[in-house]
N, C-alpha and C positions, 0 to 999 in steps of 0.2 A: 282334673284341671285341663286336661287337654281338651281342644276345641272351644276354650271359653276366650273370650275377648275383652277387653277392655272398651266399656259404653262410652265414656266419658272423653272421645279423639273420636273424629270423624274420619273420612278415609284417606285425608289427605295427613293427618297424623295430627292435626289442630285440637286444641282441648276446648271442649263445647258442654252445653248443658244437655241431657239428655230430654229427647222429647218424649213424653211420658202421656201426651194427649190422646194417643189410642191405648190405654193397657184401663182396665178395670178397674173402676172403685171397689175397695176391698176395704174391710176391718186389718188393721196391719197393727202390730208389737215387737218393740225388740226392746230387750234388756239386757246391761252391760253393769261390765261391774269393774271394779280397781281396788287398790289399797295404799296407805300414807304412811310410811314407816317411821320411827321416831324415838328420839332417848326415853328411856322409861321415863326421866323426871315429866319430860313434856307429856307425856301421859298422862300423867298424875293430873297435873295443871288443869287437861282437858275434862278427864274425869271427874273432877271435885269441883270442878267450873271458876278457878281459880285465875282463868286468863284475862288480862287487863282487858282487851277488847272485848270481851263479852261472852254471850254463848256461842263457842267457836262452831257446835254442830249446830246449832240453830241456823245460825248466818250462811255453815255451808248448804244445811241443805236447799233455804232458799238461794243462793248464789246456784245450785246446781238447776235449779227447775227457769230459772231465767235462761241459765247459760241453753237448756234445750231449744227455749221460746226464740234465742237470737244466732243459732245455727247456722242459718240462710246465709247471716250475715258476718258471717267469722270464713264458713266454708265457702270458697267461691263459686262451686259448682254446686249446690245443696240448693232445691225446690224449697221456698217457702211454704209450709205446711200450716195447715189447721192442727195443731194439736190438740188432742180431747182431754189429756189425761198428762201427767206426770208424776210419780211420787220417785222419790230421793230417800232412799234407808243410809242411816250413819249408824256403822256400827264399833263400841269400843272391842279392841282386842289387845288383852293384856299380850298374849304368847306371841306377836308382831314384833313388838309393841306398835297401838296406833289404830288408823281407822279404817272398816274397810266400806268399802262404797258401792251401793246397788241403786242402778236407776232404770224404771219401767217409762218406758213414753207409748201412746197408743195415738192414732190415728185413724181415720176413714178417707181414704185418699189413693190415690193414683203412682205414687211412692212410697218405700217404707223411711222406717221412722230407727235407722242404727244409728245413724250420722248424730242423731240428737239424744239416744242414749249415750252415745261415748263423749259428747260434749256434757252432760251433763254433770257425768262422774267428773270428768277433768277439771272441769269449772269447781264444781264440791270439793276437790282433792286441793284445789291450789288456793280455793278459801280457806282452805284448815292451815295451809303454809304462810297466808299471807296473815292469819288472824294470831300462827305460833311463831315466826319467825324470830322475834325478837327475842328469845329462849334457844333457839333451834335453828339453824341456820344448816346442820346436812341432813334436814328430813329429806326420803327417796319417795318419790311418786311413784308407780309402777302396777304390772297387771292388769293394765287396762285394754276390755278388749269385750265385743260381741258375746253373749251365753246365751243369748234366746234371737229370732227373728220368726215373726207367721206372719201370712199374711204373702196375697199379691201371688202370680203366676208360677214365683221360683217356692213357693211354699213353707216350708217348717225347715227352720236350721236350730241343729243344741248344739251347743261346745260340748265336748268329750271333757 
């Protein structure tokens, strides 16, 4: 970590958007992941698709691949990207209990693409709370965080 800087503050300490017009079109990836913790009953509910609004993973997962598509516009410093690609995995797990959440977004572009795998997941994670809430009111969101980035000049990062 030493010698690394913060891009996003100019020299004057002002937060700014990074200018990203001379670094290379690259293929870029990153995928993130999180998890929804939850009373066993609301488990249940989701599993057996028992929930009054609907199919709670369905809706999360499209809720999660929008939330990547509108990033730009949530983060204030995030470059509107061409996304090429997004898929949103829900998965149940009983031994949580609850759901845990993986989101791949890809790009071909001049930035990468984490900012919009971790909105993803979040957007997914807080669909499942707003779709179980009314059953579940102390589900924990959590774990959410960068596993993968390639792509672009700083190269290949994995979470340990």
């Amino acid at each position: 970590m030493a010698g690394k800087t913060l891009t996003h503050f100019d020299a004057q300490g002002q937060a700014h958007m990074v200018d990203v017009s001379q670094k290379d079109v690259t293929a870029r990836v990153a995928v993130a992941t999180g998890w929804i913790r939850m009373a066993s009953e609301t488990y249940e509910i989701i599993a057996e698709g028992r929930a009054k609004k609907g199919d709670v993973l369905g809706v999360a997962r499209l809720a999660g691949i929008m939330g990547a598509k509108k990033t730009a516009d949530l983060i204030p410093l995030c470059h509107p990207l061409a996304i090429t690609k997004v898929t949103v995995d829900l998965t149940l797990d009983a031994a949580l209990p609850g759901v845990r959440i993986k989101a791949t977004v890809k790009t071909t572009g001049q930035t990468g693409v984490e900012m919009e795998a971790l909105t993803a997941v979040s957007t997914a994670a807080l669909t499942v709370y707003d779709m179980t809430k009314a059953v579940d009111k102390a589900m924990e969101i959590g774990g959410i965080h960068v596993t993968l980035k390639d792509g672009g000049k700083s190269g290949r990062f994995e979470a340990e």
